[in-house]
N, C-alpha and C positions, 0 to 999 in steps of 0.2 A: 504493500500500500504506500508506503514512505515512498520505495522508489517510482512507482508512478506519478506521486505528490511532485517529484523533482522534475518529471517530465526530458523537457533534451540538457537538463542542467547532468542527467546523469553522465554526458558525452565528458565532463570535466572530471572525472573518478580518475580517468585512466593520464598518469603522467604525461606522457609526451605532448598529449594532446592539446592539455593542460597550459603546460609552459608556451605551445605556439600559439593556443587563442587567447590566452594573456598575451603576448606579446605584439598577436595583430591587432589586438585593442586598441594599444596602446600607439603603434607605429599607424593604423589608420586615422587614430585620432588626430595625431599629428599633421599626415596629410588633411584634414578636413578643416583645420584651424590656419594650414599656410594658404588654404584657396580665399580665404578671406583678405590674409596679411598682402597676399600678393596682388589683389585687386585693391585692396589702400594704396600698398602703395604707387601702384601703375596711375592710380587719378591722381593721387595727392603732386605724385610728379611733372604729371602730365596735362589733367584736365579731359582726357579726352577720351569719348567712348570708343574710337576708333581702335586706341591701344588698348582697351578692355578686352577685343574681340578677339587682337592680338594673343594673348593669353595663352585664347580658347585654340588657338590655332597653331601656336607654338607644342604646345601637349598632345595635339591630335596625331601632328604630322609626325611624329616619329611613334607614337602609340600603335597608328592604323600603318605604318612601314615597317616597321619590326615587329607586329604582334607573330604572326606566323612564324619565324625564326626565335620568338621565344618560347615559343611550343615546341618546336625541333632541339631547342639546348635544354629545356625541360624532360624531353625524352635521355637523352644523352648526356649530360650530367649530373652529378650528385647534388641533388634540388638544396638540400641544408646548404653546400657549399656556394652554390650560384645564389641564393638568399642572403647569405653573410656577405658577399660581394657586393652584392648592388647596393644594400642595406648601407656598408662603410661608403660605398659611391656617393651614394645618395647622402649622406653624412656627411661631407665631404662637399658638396655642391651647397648644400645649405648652410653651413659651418662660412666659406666663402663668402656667401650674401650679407647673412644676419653681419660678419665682419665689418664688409664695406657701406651697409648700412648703419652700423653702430659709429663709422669714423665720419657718414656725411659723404661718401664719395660714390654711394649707390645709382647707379644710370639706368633708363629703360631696358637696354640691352641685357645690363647685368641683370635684369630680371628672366628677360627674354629668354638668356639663353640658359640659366638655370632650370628654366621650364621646360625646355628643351630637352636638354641632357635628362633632364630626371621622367621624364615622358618617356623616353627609349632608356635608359632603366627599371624604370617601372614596367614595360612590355617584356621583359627577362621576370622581372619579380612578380607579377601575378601569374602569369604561368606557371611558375613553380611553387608560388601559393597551392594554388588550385591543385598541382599533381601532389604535394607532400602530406597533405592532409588523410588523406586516406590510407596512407601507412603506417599512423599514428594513433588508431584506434581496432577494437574489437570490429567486424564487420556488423554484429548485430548491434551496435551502437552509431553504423553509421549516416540515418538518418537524423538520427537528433544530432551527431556534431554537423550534418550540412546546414540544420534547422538553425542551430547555432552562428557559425558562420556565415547565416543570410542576414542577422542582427545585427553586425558588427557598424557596416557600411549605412543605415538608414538611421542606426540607434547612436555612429557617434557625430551625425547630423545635425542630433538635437541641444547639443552641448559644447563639442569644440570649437564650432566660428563664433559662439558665444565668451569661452574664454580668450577666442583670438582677440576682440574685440574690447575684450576688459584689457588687456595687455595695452593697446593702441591708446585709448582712455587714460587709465588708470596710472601707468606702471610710467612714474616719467613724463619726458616730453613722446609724443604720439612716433617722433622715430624710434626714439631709444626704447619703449614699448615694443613697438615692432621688431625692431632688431632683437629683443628678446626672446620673442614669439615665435621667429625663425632658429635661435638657439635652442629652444625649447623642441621646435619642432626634430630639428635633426639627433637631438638626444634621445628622442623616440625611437630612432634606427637604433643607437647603440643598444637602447634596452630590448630592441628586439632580436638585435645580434645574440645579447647575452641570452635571451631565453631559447633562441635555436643551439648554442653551444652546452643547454642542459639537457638538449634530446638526446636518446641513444636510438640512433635510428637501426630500423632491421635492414635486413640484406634487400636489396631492390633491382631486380631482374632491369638492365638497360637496354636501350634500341640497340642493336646491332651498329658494329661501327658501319658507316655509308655517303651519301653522300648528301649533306644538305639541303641543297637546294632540290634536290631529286626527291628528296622525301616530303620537301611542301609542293612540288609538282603534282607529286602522287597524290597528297592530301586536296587538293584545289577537283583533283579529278575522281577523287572519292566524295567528294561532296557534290561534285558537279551532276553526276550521275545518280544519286540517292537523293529524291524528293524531299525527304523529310528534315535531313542533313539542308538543304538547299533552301 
């Protein structure tokens, strides 16, 4: 009865699991508190809607160009490992920002291309979000952790552009706020580092070595052919 009481909270019993949907909490919350910071600060710089849209188009364009090949380095490489890479990358590009915005030398660009780089990042890292999870639990457990992991992305909606927002306000003058807000943010990666470096992950049967780009051919034409895929 209790364990029904707990419904897909049971998905969190099992360690590994554990330590990575703590850790995507935390590192999504962080993305969802810089989409705020970084539309501050693109107007406050700028003034202008046109760089707003920027943004949106700067994240796309390497998102929608490298998703496919992060689904092929998802197949073929150790997903913890390509995790902990992008994670310090992506720690790294924001560490950057929140700096030259903390000294006053922060430029459109330097937002731009932040956005950039961490959009084809981010195309390697949710791909292997997506693949790791399910080797991290009971199979009969693994509806409630995808139930789980539907929450993360809507639930930390409700609350992280609200502490971006306090940060910008509150904390300082509205740069120095900000620049915080991106150091905050990127500390989120390292805490997610650290909770993939307390997985013990199982053995994971890999794609066969091949060849790249042949395997998203083949993929393009697996889906091409299958209605439903399509």
């Amino acid at each position: 009865k209790i364990d029904n009481r707990l419904g897909m909270l049971n998905a969190l019993r099992h360690n590994n699991f554990r330590a990575f949907w703590v850790g995507l909490v935390v590192s999504v919350s962080g993305m969802q508190m810089f989409y705020v910071i970084q539309v501050w600060l693109v107007y406050h710089l700028t003034e202008s809607a046109l760089q707003l849209g920027m943004l949106g188009l700067a994240r796309a364009i390497p998102s929608i160009a490298l998703g496919l090949a992060g689904g092929v380095a998802a197949d073929k490489i150790d997903q913890r490992k390509l995790l902990m890479f992008t994670s310090i990358c992506i720690f790294v590009a924001y560490t950057l920002l929140a700096t030259l915005t903390l000294i006053g030398n922060v430029q459109v660009w330097h937002i731009l291309t932040t956005v950039f780089v961490v959009g084809g990042l981010q195309a390697f890292d949710q791909a292997s979000r997506q693949a790791i999870f399910p080797h991290l639990i009971d199979r009969k457990e693994m509806l409630k952790a995808v139930a789980l992991n539907s929450t993360v992305h809507p639930g930390s909606r409700m609350y992280a552009p609200l502490i971006g927002g306090f940060f910008i306000d509150y904390i300082g003058s509205p740069i120095i706020g900000a620049s915080i807000a991106i150091y905050v943010t990127a500390l989120t990666y390292i805490f997610f580092c650290f909770q993939l470096s307390r997985i013990k992950m199982p053995t994971i049967p890999r794609a066969a070595d091949g060849n790249g780009f042949q395997e998203i051919v083949n993929g393009l034409k697996y889906i091409t052919f299958r209605p439903i895929f399509r």
